[in-house]
C-alpha positions in Angstrom: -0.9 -11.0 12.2 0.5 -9.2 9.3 4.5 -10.1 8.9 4.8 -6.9 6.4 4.0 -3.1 7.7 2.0 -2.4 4.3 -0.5 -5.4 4.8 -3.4 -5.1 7.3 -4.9 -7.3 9.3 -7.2 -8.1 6.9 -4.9 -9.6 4.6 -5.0 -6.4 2.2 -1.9 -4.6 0.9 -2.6 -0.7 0.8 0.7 1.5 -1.0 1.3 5.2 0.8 2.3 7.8 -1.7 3.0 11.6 -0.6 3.1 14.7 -2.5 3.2 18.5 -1.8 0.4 20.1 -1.9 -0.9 23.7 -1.5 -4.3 23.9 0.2 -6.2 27.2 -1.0 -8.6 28.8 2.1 -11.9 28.0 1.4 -14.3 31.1 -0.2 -15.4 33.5 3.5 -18.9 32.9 4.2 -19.7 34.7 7.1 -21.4 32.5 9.1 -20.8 31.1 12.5 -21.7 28.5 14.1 -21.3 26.3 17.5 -21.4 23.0 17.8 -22.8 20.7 21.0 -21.9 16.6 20.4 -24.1 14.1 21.9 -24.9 10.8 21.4 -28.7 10.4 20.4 -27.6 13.2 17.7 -24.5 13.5 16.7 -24.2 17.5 16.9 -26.5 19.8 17.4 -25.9 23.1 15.2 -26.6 26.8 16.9 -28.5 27.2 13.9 -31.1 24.7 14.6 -29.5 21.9 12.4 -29.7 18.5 13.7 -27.0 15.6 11.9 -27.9 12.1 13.3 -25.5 9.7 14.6 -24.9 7.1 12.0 -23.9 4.7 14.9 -21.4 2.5 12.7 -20.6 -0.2 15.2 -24.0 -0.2 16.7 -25.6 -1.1 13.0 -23.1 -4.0 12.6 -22.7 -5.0 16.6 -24.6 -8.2 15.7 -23.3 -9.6 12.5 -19.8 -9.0 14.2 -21.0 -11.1 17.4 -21.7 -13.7 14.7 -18.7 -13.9 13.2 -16.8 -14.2 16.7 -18.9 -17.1 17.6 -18.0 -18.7 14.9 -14.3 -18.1 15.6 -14.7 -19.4 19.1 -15.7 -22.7 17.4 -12.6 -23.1 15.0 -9.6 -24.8 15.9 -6.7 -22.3 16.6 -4.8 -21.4 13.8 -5.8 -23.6 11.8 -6.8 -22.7 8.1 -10.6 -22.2 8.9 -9.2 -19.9 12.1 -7.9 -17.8 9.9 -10.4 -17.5 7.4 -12.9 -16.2 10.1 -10.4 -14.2 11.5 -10.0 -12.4 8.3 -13.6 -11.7 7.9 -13.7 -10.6 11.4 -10.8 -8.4 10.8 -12.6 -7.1 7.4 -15.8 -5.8 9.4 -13.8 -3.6 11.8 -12.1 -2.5 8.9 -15.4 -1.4 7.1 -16.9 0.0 10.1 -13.5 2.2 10.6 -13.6 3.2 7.4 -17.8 4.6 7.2 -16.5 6.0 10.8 -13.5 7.9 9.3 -15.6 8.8 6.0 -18.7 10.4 7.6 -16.1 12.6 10.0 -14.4 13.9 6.7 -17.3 14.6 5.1 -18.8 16.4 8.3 -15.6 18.2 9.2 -15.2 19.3 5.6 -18.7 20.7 5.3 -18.5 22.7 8.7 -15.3 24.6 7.5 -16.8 25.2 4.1 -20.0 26.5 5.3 -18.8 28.0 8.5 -16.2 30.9 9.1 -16.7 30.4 13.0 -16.9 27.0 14.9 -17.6 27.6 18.5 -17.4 23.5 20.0 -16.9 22.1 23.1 -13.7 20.7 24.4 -15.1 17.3 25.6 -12.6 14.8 27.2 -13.8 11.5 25.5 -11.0 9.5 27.7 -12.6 10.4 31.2 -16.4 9.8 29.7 -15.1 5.8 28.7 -14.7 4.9 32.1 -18.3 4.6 32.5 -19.1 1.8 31.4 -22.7 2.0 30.1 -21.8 4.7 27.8 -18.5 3.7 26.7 -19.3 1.5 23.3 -21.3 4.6 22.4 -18.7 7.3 23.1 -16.3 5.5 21.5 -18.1 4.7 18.4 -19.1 8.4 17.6 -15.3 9.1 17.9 -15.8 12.7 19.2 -12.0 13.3 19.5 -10.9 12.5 16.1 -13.9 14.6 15.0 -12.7 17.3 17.2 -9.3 16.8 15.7 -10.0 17.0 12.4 -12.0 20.2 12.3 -9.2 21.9 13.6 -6.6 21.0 11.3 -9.2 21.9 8.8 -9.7 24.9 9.9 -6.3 25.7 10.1 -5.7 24.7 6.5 -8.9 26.4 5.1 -8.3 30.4 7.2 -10.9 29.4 9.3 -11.6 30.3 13.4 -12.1 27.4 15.3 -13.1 28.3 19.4 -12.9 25.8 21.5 -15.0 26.6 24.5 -14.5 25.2 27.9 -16.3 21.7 29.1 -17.2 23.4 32.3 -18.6 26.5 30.3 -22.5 26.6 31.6 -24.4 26.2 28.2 -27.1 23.9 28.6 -27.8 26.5 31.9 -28.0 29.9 29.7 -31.2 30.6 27.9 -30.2 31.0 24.4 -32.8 33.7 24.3 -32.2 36.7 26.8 -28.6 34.5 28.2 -30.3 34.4 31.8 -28.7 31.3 33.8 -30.7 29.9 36.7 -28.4 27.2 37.6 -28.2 23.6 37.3 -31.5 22.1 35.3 -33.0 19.5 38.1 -34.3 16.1 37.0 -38.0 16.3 35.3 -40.3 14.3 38.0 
């Protein structure tokens, strides 16, 4: 592991430089919109728009499994240990890093198309313990998403609601707004 704070795991160096900066709100639009996550698709608009879930560690699950094979077969901490361990370390960095870009750039678009965001406050910590869902939930990092829209939101003078996980929504007909309960199993 590192010895340094500014070098990752990895092996790269990164330098951190701040500055003031005076964020401008973002032109009004108008629109409103609210927001359901899932998993098959990563959020479904109100407004009929669908964005897929890129699935980042899925895409890469099995070249990663290859590489820790590999690393199983090295001597410990030897030079070729830490070679492998490097390039290991350099795949979870890349797969961070598309994780972290494609939340920016779908945070970023929702507040500057959207002067309302209506989105569920889903509890990502709870939904991990079970275990067949777990990779999945944790991979579409629903919290940081969650996260960043509202700080952007704050930044840009726009109205995020957060509406309540036990809010009946998939029960209402988005139609006339008639709920008839819990939706049964389709035999």
């Amino acid at each position: 592991f590192p010895s340094h704070d500014t070098e990752s795991r990895s092996g790269k160096y990164y330098a951190s430089i701040s500055c003031e900066v005076d964020v401008k709100a973002k032109q009004k639009t108008h629109d409103n919109v609210g927001i359901d996550l899932g998993i098959k698709e990563y959020a479904v608009m109100s407004n009929g728009s669908i964005v897929e879930n890129p699935k980042h560690l899925v895409k890469l699950e099995n070249k990663l499994a290859f590489l820790q094979r590999g690393l199983s077969r090295k001597k410990k901490f030897s030079k070729n240990y830490e070679k492998q361990r490097i390039k290991i370390a350099r795949l979870h960095e890349q797969i961070a890093n598309k994780r972290a870009d494609f939340l920016h750039k779908l945070s970023n678009q929702l507040v500057t198309d959207y002067d309302f965001i209506a989105m569920e406050t889903l509890k990502p910590s709870n939904m991990i313990k079970n275990h067949k869902l777990a990779k999945h939930i944790s991979d579409a990092s629903w919290y940081e998403f969650a996260r960043q829209v509202e700080y952007k939101s704050l930044w840009y003078n726009k109205e995020l609601i957060k509406v309540s996980q036990w809010y009946p929504s998939s029960q209402i007909c988005s139609t006339c707004g008639h709920n008839d309960g819990k939706k049964g199993s389709v035999s």
